[in-house]
N, C-alpha and C positions, 0 to 999 in steps of 0.2 A: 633511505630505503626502510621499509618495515622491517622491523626487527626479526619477526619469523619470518619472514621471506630468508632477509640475512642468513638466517640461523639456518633452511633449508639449504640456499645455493652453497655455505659451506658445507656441512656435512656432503653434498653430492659432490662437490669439488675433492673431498678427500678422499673418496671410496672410488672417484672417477680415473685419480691420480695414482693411487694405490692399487685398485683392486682388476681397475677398468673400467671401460662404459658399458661393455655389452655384459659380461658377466653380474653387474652392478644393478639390481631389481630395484623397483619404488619402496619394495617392502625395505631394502637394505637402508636407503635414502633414510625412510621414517626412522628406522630403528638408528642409525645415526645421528638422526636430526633430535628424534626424540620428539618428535611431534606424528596425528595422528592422519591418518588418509583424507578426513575431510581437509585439513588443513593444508595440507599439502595440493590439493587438487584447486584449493581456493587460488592458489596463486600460478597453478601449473597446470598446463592440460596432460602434459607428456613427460617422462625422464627425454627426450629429444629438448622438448622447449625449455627445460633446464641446463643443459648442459648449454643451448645456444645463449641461457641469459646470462650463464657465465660467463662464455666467449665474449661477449658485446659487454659485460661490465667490464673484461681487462682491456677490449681493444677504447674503450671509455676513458678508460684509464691514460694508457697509452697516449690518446689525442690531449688528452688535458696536459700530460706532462711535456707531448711535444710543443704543443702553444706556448705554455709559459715558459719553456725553455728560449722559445723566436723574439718574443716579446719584448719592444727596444733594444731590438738587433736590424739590424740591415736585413733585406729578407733575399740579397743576391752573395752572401756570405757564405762561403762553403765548409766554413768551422760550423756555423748552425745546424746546415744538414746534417753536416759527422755526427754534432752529439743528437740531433734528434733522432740517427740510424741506433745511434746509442743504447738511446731512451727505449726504444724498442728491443734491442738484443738483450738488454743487461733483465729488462720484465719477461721477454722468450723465456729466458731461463731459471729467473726468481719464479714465476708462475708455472713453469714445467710445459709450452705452452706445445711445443711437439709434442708432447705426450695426447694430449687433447685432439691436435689436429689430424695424432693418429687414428685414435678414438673414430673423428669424422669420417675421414677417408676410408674406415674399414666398414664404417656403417651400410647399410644397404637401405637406411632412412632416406626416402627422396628430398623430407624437409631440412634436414639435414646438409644431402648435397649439395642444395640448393642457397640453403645459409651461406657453406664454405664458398662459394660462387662468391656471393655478394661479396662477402668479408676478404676476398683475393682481391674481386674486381676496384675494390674502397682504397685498398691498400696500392696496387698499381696507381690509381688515378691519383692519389696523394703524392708517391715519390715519381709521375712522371711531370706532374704539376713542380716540386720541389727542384726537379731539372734545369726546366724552363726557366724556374725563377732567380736558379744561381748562373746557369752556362747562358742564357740567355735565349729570346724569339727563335735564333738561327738553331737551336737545339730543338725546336719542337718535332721536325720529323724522326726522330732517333731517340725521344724522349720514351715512348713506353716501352722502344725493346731494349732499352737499359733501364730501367725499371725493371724487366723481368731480370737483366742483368744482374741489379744488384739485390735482387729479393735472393735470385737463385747464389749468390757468390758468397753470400754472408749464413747461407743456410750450409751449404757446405764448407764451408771453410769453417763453421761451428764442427760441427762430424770430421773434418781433418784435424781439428784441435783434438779433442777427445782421442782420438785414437794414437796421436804420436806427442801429449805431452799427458802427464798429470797433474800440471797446474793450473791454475781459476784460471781461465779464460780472460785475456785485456781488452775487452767490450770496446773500450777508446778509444786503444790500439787498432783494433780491426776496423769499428766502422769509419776513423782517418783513412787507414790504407785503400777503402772501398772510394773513397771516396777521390783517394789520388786518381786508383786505376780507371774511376770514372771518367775523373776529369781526362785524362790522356786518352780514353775512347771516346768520347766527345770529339774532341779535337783533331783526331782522326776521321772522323767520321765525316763531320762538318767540312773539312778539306776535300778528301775524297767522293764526298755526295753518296756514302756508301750506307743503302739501308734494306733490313732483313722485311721487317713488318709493314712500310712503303706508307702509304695513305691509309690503309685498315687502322679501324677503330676499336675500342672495348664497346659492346653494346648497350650500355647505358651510361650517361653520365650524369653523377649525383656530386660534385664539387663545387659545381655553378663559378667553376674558376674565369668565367668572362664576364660577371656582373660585371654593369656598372654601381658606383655609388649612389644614385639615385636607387637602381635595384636593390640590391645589399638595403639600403633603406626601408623597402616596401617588404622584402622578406623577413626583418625583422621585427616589424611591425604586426606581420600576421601572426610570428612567432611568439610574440609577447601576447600575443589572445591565448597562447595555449600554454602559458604558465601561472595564470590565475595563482594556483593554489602554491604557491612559489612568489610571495610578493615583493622580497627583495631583489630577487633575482628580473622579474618582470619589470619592477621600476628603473634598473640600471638596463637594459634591454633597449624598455621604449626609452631612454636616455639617448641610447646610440640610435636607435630609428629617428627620432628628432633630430639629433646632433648633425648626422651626415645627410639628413635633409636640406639643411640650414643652406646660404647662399659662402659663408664663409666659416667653415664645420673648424670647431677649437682642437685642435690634434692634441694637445697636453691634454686635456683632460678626457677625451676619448681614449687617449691610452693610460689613463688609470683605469677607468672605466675597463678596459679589455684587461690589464693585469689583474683586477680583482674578478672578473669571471673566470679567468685563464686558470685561477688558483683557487678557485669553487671544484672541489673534488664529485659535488652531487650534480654539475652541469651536462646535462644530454650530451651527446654525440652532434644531433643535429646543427644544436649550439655552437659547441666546438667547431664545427665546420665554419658558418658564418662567423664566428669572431676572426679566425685564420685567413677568410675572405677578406675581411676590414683592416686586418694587420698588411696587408699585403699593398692594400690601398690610401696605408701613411702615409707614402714619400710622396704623394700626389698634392698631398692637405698643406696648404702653407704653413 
């Protein structure tokens, strides 16, 4: 990232953290950032589209570390999910990230709402997808209203910590136990045929979690036309668009390939998404 960009989305992250979003002006940004209006406008339209470029660099974040975490793991393992629920609580609160999604929530920014929309709906469709792929097929009906299950059970039960202990929080700890009482609502569930949400869907899906490997192929193919200016990153890219085109795709070295993008901290989201695609359709590759 440009280094003044850098240096803006910090200074608005501290005074956003600190001070608040709404009380928190462009002028305050500058005078923290120490850079001038033009420059500031050059990379930002809005204090709105700042605060969202923060949000999207942590949830950035986030996705990278859940990948490399999956990475030459079994991808029906429910130890992976726990620590990649982890990977998530332990940056909620290294990054303050309630604090922020208070911010959102209070805003009466449409573009705004409209971000937190997507950023809810990104996150459901990941841990209803992460469901599927530990509990199995027979969990896909009961998969996204346990996703809201466990988005809402770890959010508070963060706020129940707080209030009746005063020690650091066992991130670990909770997102195992999340994942026990998962598993035992799963299995419930699936026995009894018992579901809230039924056939209803989220209204968009961006996970593309039913490619095939031929597709996964073609997607990343197009993806590497738009990393030109990224040439290491584009040659290991069109690597995997080749590789898993192939009639007999080499799995050892596609999963180096995926662990070194996995562990590229500047890799898109988008990215992130299709390597987590390809990771999923290992156990396929002889």
């Amino acid at each position: 990232m440009n280094p003044k960009k850098q240096q803006i989305l910090s200074a608005a992250y501290n005074l956003f953290i600190n001070k608040g979003y709404n009380p928190s002006s462009i002028q305050d940004i500058l005078d923290e950032a120490g850079v001038s209006k033009g420059t500031f406008y050059k990379y930002f339209s809005s204090k709105a589209e700042c605060l969202m470029a923060i949000m999207e660099a942590i949830g950035s974040e986030i996705r990278q570390q859940r990948l490399a975490a999956a990475l030459g793991m079994l991808t029906n393992d429910p130890e992976v999910l726990a620590e990649q629920l982890n990977i998530r609580i332990k940056l909620n609160l290294e990054k303050n990230l309630f604090s922020l999604y208070e911010n959102i929530f209070y805003s009466q920014d449409p573009e705004l709402k409209s971000f937190s929309i997507k950023q809810y709906t990104l996150e459901m469709e990941w841990i209803s997808s992460r469901i599927i792929d530990v509990f199995g097929k027979e969990a896909a009906p009961y998969a996204l209203e346990n996703a809201a299950f466990v988005h809402g059970y770890v959010q508070q039960l963060i706020h129940l910590w707080r209030l009746v202990s005063e020690e650091e929080l066992p991130a670990d700890k909770l997102s195992s136990f999340v994942v026990r009482r998962l598993q035992a609502t799963i299995t419930l569930q699936i026995a009894a045929k018992d579901s809230f949400i039924g056939k209803l869907r989220l209204p968009t899906a961006t996970l593309a979690d039913h490619v095939s490997i031929k597709e996964l192929s073609d997607m990343l193919e197009i993806y590497a036309e738009q990393t030109k200016n990224h040439a290491n990153t584009q040659q290991l890219v069109q690597f995997l668009a080749i590789e898993l085109a192939m009639e007999t795709p080499r799995k050892a070295l596609i999963e180096s390939v995926l662990t070194t993008l996995a562990n590229d901290k500047q890799i898109k989201s988008e990215l992130s998404i299709l390597i987590e695609q390809v990771w999923k359709h290992l156990d396929e590759l002889a």
